[in-house]
Every structure is written in structure tokens, then in C-alpha cells.
N, C-alpha and C positions, 0 to 999 in steps of 0.2 A: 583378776577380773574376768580373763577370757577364759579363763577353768571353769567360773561359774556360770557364766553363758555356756558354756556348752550342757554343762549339769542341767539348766533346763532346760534346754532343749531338748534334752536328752528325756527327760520329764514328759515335754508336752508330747513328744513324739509316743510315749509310751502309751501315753492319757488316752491319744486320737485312738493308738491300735487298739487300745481295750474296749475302748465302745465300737470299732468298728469291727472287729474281728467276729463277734459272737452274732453279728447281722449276718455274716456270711460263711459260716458256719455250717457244714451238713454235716452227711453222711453217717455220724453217728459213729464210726469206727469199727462200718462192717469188715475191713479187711483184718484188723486184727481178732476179732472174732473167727475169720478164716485160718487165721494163721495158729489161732489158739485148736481150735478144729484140727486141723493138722497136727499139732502135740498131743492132742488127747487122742488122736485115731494111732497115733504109734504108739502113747501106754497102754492104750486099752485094745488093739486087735492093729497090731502094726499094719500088716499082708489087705488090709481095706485102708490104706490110705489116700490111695485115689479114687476111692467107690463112695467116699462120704461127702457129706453135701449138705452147706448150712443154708435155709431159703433156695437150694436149688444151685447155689456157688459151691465148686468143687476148690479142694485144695491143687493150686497149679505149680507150686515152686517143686525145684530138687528135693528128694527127702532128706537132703540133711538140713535144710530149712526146717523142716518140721521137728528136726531132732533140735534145732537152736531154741524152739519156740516151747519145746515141752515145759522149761521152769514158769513162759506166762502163763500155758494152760493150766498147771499147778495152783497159779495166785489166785484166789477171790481177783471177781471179775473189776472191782474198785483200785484194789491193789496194781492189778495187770497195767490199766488204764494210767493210773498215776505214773508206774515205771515208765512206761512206755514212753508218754509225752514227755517225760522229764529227759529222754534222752533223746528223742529228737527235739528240742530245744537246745540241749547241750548241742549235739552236733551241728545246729543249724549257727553256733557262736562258733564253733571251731571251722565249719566251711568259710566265715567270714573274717577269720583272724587268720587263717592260711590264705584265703584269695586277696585281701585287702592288707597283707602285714600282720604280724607279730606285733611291734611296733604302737600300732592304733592304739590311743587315748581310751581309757575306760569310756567316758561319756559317750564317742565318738561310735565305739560300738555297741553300747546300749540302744543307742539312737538306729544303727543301723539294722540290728537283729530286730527288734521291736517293732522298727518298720517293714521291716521284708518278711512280717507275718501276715501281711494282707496281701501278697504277691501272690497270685493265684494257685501254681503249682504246692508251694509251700501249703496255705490254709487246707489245699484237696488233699496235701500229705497229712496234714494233722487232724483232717475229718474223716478220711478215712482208716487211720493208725497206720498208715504206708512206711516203709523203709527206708524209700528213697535218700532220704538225709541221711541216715546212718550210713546208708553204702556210700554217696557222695563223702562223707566225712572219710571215713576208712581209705579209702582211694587215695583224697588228697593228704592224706596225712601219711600213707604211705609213700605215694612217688614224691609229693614236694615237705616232707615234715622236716624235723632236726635232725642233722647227718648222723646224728648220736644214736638216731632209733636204729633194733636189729635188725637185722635178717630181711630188708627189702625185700617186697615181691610180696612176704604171705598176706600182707591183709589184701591184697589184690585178687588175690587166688582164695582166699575165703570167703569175700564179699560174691565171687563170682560163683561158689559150692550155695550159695545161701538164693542169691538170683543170676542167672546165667549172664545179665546185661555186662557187665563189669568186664566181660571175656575178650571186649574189645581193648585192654587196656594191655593187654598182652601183644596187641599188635604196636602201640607205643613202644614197649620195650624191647620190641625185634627191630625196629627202625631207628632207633638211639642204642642199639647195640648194648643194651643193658644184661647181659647173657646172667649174671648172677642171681639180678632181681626175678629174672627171667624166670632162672632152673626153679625160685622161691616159687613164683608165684605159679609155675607148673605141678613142684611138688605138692604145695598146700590143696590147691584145687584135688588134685587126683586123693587124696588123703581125703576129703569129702567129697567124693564122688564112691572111695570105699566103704566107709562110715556108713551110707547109704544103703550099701548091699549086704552090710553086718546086719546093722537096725531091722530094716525088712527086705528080705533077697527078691521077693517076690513085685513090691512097687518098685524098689528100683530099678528090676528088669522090666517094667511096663512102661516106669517114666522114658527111660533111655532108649527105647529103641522103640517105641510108639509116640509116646504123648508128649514128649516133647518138641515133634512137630505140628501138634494140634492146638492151631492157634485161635481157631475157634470158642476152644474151652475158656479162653481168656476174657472173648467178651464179643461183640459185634465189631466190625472191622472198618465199616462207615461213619460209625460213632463221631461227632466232632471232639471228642476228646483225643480221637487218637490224630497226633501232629505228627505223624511218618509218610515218608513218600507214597508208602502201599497206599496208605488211608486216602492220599491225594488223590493220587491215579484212580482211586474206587469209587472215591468222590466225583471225580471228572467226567469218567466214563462212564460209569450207574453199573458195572462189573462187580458182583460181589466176590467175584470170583478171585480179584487180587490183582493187582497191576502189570502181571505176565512177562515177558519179552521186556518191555517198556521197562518195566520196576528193575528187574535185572540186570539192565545196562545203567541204569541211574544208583542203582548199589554198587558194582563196577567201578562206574565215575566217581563216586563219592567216598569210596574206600579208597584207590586210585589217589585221588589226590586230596584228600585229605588227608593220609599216613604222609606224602611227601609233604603237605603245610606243614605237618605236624613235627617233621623230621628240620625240617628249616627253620621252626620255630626255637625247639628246644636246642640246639646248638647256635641260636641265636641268641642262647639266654634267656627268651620269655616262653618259661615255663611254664607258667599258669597258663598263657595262651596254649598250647602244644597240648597240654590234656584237658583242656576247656573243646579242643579241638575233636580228639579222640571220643569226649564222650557224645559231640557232635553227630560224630561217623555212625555213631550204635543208636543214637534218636532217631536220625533221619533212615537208617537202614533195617531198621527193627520191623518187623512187622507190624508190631504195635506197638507204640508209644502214647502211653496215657500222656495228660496233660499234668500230672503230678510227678510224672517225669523228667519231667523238664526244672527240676531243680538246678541243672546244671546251669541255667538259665545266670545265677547268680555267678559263681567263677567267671563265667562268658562276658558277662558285662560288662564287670571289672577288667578284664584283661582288655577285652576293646577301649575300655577309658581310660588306660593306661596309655593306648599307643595312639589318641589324637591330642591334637596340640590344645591349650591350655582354652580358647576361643569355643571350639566343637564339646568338651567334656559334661558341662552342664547340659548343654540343649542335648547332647545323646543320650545322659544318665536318667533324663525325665522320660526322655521318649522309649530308651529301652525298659525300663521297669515298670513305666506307666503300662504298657502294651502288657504287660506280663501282670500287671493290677485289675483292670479294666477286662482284659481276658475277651476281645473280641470276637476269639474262636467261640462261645456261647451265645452269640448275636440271632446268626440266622436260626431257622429252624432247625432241630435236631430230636435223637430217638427218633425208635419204630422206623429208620431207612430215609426220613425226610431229606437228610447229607444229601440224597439222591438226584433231587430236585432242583438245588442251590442256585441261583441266579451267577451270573459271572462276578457282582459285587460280594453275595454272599460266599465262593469261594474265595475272595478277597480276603475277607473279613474270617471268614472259618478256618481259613489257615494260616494267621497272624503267625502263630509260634514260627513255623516252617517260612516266612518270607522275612522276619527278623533275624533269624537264625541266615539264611541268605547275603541279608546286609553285614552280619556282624562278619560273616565270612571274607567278603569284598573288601570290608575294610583292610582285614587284615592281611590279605595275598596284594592289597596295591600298597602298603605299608612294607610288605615283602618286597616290592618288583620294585618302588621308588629303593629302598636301601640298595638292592643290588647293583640300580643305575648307577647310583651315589661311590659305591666300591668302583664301579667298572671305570666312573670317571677319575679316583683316586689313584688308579693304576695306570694312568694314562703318561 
């Protein structure tokens, strides 16, 4: 009987996301078109990889992204589209069988993937063909998969040759002393970071030692999509110029001690917490962090409602994924620089991600400091 309640449930959960999904629905999957842009500018005149430009959007990843992306430019553009979604989907069940269990009931995560496609980050990933879930999946399926998979480290160091975000996870593996996973996922990185200067010699010596400081090219930097401290500070202060001094000590602080959460975490056994943590460190210190970036949002949650008591789990699991549904960073006014202007509520509200992201933290370092009390007093 309770197999089959879940089955519908699992049903109506599906039913709601299908009608609600396509209400909120954009973007059309201009970035995959970018990304296809970029495989077609390396078959067809490699050495112009960074000079082409679809609507005016330049190709911004490492070129060996673009060498990943040559079989979509290849497909008929129906083809591309269907691959593509089909695997971020897959990946969006494996981020949730690795953050929530193995274990988990068929039904159980029908219901939960189904619904976590109206979670804001996710729908802007799948509107605009974004990656994000793929690299989220490769990550966690690297550092926490079955001890049986090879050669730890390379999907770390690949995901990171495909988008540079990932490069934070190498600092995970220098603080957990993982030296092997380590030398992997140094090796693989550098291996596509050569790739790159086979392909075309000439982008890759422009990405690397020009434009991949040009953060610019990426998008406006006051944008309410972007939930990074720069974006705050830029927000705050009406500085387009970037959060200066200030931003600096708050990247500092945040790398700082967040590699030490993250180091007490995984030797504390909650691992998912530790690199829930880590990819933390690279949202909030990123220059830019879209809001479909914040897929990490789902790992995060789960490891937070793992470590409150049985009373708090409900009323957090509504409130964090709600905030991450609802998406109040789109409230106030935004585009054309208005972030500028924002009232003190409206930075309230425009920078949800980053003040959720805040609490889940707290949670978890006073989860930290009560256990350590709890040993000191054991030792007593």
C-alpha cells in the first residue's frame, strides 16, 4: 500500500511540474547555440574562436570546451537540443541519487527530480542549454561516487578544462590531503588545457593570458542574476567597477574558512556537506555567478537537512527550496544597471541566493562548534 502512495505521488508531483514548467520557461537555449558556435568556429577557422559572435555573445569557455562541443555543432539543431536535455536530466537524477542516497525508492526520486525542475537555477539551466548540471554531476560522482570508479581526480580536472568553475575543487583535495585524486585531477586539467593549444595555438594563447581575465565579456556584473559577493558589493555601492579592497578580503575570508569548514567537515564524515561547501567558496568568490549556477543549491540543502534534528527538517526543506522556486532575486527591478538603485529591501530580496547560502553556512559551523563542545566535554 505505501509503494503505491508514493507512486502517486510521484505521479502528481510530475503532473504539477509539467504544467508548471513550460509557464517558466525561457531563454530558448541561447547558450547552447553558443556553445555550438564555438565547435563550429574550431571546424571551420579554429585561430577565430574568440572573434565570433552569435547576436553579439562571444564564445567565453576554454577552447577545449569548444573542442567538447564540436559533435553538438555537427548534429541538426533538433538532434543537438534533444541530446543535450536528455543529459541534463540524466545528470540532474544522478546529482540527486548521489546527494540524497543510492538507496532512495524509485518513486521517491521520481517525485524529487520532477520537482526540482521548477527550482529556479535548474529551469534557467535547461532554458538556456547551460552545463551546469553536467559539471555538478561529474564532480559529485567523482569525489563522492562508488569507491570502485578509476582514477579519481580526472573528472574534476576535466569538468574544470570544459569551465574553469570546478578549479575550486582542487582546493578540497589539498585540504583532505587527497594527493592522488589530486595529481588526477592536475594531470587531466593540464591535458585540456594542451588539447587547446593543439586545436587552435593561436585562441589558446589569447584565452590564457588575456581573456580569461575579461569578465566583462561574460555579461554585465550588476545583473541580479549574478549571486556573487562582487555582484553585492557593486550592487551596494553603485561601483561598476567591482567590489575592490572590500571584495578581496571577503574572498580571503571566504576561501579562508571555508577550506577549513570544509576540511572538518569531510573528516567528520559528512561529505556531501564538505563539497557542498567547496562549490560554496567558487559561487560566492566568483566574479560572476549566474543564478543557474547555483545548482549546487540542491547538494547544499540536502546536506543542511541532514544535520538538523527531525522538528527543523520539514520547515528548512520548504523554506530552502522554496527561496530557490520563487527566486526573489528577480523581485526588484533589474537590467540596463537598475541593481543600482535597489532600495535596502530590494537588496534584501535581490540577493536571496547569497543570504540563504549565509544561513545554510551557520548552520553548519554551529553543528561544527556544538560537536566539538560535545567531544571536549567527552574528554573531560
Amino acid at each position: 500500500m505505501r509503494v503505491r502512495v508514493l507512486w502517486g505521488l510521484a505521479v502528481g508531483v510530475c503532473v504539477v511540474a509539467s504544467v508548471v514548467l513550460p509557464m517558466l520557461w525561457q531563454h530558448s537555449l541561447v547558450d547552447l547555440k553558443v556553445y555550438r558556435l564555438g565547435g563550429e568556429t574550431l571546424v571551420e577557422q579554429a585561430s577565430a574562436l574568440y572573434d565570433a559572435r552569435l547576436a553579439g555573445l562571444p564564445f567565453t569557455y576554454p577552447p577545449f570546451a569548444a573542442v567538447v562541443m564540436v559533435p553538438f555543432a555537427l548534429m541538426p539543431w533538433p538532434v543537438a537540443v534533444s541530446v543535450w536535455t536528455l543529459g541534463t536530466f540524466v545528470s540532474l537524477i544522478v546529482v540527486w541519487r548521489i546527494s540524497a542516497g543510492w538507496e532512495m525508492a524509485s518513486p521517491v526520486l521520481l517525485a524529487v527530480v520532477a520537482g526540482s525542475l521548477v527550482l529556479e537555477p535548474v529551469r534557467e539551466t535547461l532554458g538556456f542549454g547551460q552545463v551546469n548540471l553536467m559539471l555538478c554531476a561529474l564532480v559529485l560522482y567523482d569525489v563522492l561516487g562508488p569507491p570502485t570508479r578509476p582514477a579519481r581526480g580526472i573528472w574534476v580536472g576535466l569538468a574544470a578544462g570544459v569551465k574553469l568553475t570546478p578549479l575550486v575543487f582542487f582546493g578540497l583535495l589539498v585540504v583532505t590531503r587527497q594527493w592522488k585524486a589530486l595529481a588526477y585531477a592536475s594531470g587531466s586539467f593540464a591535458v585540456t588545457v594542451l588539447v587547446g593549444f593543439v586545436v587552435t595555438p593561436r585562441g589558446a594563447t589569447e584565452y590564457w593570458t588575456s581573456l580569461v581575465a575579461e569578465t566583462t565579456r561574460i555579461g554585465g556584473l550588476a545583473f541580479s542574476s549574478n549571486q556573487s559577493w562582487n555582484a553585492f558589493l557593486i550592487r551596494l555601492t553603485g561601483d561598476l567597477d567591482g567590489g575592490g579592497l572590500v571584495w578581496l578580503v571577503l574572498v580571503a575570508v571566504t576561501v579562508g574558512g571555508g577550506l577549513w569548514l570544509t576540511w572538518k567537515l569531510w573528516f567528520k564524515g559528512e561529505r556531501l556537506a564538505a563539497v557542498s561547501v567547496t562549490a560554496l567558496i567558487g559561487l560566492l568568490c566568483s566574479p560572476v555567478s549566474w543564478s543557474h549556477h547555483w545548482v549546487w543549491a540542491i547538494p547544499l540543502g540536502v546536506a543542511v537537512i541532514a544535520r538538523l534534528t527531525r522538528k527543523y527538517k520539514i520547515a528548512f526543506a520548504i523554506l530552502w527550496f522554496g527561496v530557490f522556486t520563487v527566486a526573489p532575486i528577480w523581485w526588484p527591478p533589474n537590467h540596463d544597471n537598475r541593481e543600482l538603485d535597489w532600495s535596502f529591501g530590494e537588496q534584501f530580496t535581490g540577493n536571496a541566493y547569497l543570504i540563504a547560502a549565509l544561513v545554510a553556512v551557520m548552520i553548519l559551523v554551529r553543528d561544527q562548534l556544538r560537536s566539538n563542545r560535545r567531544r571536549g566535554i567527552g574528554r573531560r
